[in-house]
N, C-alpha and C positions, 0 to 999 in steps of 0.2 A: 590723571592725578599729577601732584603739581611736587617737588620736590627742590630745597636749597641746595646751589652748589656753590662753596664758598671760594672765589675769587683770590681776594687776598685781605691783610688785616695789617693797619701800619701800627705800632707798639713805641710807646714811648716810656723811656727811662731815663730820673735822675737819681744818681747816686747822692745827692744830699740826702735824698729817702730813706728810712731804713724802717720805720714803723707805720708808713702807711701810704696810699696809691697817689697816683700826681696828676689825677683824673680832670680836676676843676684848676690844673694851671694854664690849661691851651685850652680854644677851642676850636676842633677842625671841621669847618663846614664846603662841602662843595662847591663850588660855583654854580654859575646861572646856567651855562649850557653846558655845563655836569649833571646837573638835576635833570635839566630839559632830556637827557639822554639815558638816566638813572629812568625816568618815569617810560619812557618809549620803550625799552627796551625789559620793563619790568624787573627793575635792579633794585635792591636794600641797601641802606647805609642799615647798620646794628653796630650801636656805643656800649662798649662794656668799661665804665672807667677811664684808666689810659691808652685802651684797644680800641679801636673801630676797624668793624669788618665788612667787607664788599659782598652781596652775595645776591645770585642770580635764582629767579622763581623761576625755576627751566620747568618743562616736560620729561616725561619720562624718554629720551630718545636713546637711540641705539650707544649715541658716542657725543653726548652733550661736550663735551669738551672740545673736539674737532669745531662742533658747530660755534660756539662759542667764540673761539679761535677765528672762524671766517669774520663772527660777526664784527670784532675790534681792529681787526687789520688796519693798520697804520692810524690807528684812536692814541690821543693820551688827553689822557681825564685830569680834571686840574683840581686843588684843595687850599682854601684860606685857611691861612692858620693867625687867630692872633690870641693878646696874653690877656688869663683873665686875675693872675695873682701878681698884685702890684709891689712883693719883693720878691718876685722869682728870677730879676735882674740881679739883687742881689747876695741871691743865694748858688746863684748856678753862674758858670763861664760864659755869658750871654752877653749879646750887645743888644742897646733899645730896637737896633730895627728902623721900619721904616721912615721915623718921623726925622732923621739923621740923613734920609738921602738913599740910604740901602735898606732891601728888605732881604734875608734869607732865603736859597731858593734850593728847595731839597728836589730830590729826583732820583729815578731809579736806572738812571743810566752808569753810574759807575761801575767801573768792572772789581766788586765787592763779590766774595764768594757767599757773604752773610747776609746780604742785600739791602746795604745800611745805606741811607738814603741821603745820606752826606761824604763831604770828601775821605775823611779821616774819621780815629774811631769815636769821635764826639765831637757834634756838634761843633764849631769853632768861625774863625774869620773868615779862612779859605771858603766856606760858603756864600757870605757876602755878597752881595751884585749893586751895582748902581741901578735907582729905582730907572733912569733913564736908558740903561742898556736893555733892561727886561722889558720888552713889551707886552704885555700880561693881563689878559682880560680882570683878573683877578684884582688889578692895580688900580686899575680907571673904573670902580665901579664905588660908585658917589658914599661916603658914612662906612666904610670901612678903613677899621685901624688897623691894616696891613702890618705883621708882623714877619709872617714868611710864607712862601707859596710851596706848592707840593704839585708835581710834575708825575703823575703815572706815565710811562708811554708802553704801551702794550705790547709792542714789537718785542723789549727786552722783559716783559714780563713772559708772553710766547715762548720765546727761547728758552726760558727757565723752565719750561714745564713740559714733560715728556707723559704725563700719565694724570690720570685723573685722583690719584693717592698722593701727588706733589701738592695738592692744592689744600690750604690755601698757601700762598707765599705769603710769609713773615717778613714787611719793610720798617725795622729798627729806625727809631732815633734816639739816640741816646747823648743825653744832657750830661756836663758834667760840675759836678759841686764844686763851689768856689773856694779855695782857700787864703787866707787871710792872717796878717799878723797879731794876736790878739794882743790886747793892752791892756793890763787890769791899773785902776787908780785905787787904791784904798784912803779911804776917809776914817782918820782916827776917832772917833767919837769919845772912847774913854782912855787916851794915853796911855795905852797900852802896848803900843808897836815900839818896843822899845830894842835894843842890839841888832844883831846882822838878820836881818829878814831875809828868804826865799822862797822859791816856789817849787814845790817837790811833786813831781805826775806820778800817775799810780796808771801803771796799762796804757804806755805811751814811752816813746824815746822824746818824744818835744819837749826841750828844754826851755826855758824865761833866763833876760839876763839878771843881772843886782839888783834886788829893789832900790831903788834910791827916792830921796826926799824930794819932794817936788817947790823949789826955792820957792817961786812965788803963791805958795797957797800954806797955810797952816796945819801940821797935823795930815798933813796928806803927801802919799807916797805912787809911785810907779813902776810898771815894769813892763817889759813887753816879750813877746817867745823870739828864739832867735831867728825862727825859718820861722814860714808860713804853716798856716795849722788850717788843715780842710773842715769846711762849716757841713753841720750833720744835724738831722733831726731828734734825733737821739746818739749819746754818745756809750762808748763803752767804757772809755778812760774818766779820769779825772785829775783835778789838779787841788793843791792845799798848801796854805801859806801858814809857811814857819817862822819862829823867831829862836834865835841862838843865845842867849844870855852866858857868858863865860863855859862851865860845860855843859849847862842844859841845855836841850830844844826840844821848844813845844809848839804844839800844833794850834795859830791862832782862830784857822778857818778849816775844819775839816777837807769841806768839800765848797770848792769855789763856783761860782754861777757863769753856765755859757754861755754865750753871746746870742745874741737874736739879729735876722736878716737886716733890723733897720739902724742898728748901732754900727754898719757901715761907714766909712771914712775915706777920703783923699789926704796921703801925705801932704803940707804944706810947699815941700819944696820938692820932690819929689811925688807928680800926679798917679804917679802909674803903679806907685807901693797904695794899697790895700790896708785900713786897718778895721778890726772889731774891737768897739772900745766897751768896757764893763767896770763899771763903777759900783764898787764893796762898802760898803759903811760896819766900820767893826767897832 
């Protein structure tokens, strides 16, 4: 009788997420003599989502684990990873990868107690490699859009495992959401934005500076937050535009609209400021 015993299972996480799985933004597929050695050795890929788990069709043996152990002895198994959501660039602290010169190269060699498969605890540059320093079966293999590669080496997966209730080992990657300046423009439509406009948050400290008039358009106003404000699939805050009339103020916009991954932006003079722009018609 034929029983799984489950290896390990690499988990991915972005915290832009909050309302649902991030399953269909990678895909991590094996390589050629991953597979080749996945099939000989009677090994399972099983995808749950943003999980995929390693697991071996063993036999019932005395100490599968031990055996196991002998069979990967100095193996590490390799995994393509590329992107299948075309603003997950800009929604998470990502770089495009490899069409830039660099691919991402995660690996289970750090000395991480959590066994996060990057340097730091998300995702970031320091992972970077020049595609020409990597030599990587995974690189030269013709119609892949190399995005980042995945490095098992079994040696340090061994070490981690003293019993067979260790397994499987969980290797983290964890993506982190992007944040960004938001910039609301509002379009007067019925000349109504009239006295000291602002922007007032409800379940947030993120403050907007003055609104001000925007000289060359008509009836049109701006503003933008003073820090950066992290992008989220669902938020819990909100934000709503006031007007001050000597001692009134009223609320012209309850609840304002958040930004979406493609209203993205480069400062003009400054490339490296970030903005989300959101255009109001009130």
């Amino acid at each position: 009788m034929s029983f799984f015993m489950k290896i390990f299972q690499i988990v991915l996480t972005n915290s832009y997420y909050k309302s649902h799985d991030l399953g269909h933004d990678f895909s991590i597929q094996p390589t050629a003599s991953t597979i080749s050695w996945m099939e000989k050795r009677n090994i399972r890929l099983l995808r749950y989502g943003s999980r995929i788990v390693l697991v071996w069709l063993a036999q019932h043996y005395d100490d599968p684990l031990e055996l196991f152990k002998k069979k990967v002895e100095g193996l590490t198994i390799s995994f393509i990873v590329t992107l299948q959501n075309s603003q997950l660039l800009n929604l998470s602290e990502l770089e495009i990868g490899h069409p830039t010169g660099t691919v991402y190269y995660l690996h289970n060699r750090h000395p991480h107690k959590d066994h996060l498969l990057h340097s730091k605890t998300f995702i970031g540059p320091t992972d970077l490699l020049e595609v020409q320093a990597l030599a990587h079966e995974a690189l030269i293999q013709p119609g892949n859009a190399v995005w980042g590669v995945i490095d098992i080496d079994f040696s340090y997966w061994s070490a981690t495992v003293s019993k067979q209730q260790d397994l499987p080992i969980t290797y983290p990657i964890q993506v982190k959401n992007r944040a960004t300046f938001w910039r609301y423009y509002f379009v007067d439509m019925t000349q109504q934005l009239t006295g000291e406009l602002s922007i007032v948050a409800n379940g947030t400290s993120a403050s907007f500076a003055a609104v001000q008039h925007v000289p060359e358009r008509l009836h049109t106003y701006w503003t933008e937050s003073k820090a950066p404000i992290e992008l989220y699939d669902h938020y819990a805050h909100s934000f709503a535009l006031c007007k001050r009339d000597k001692k009134n103020e009223t609320i012209v916009v309850a609840k304002l609209p958040y930004p979406t991954p493609g209203t993205l932006t480069r400062g003009r003079t400054n490339k490296k400021k970030l903005y989300s722009d959101i255009v109001v018609y009130v």
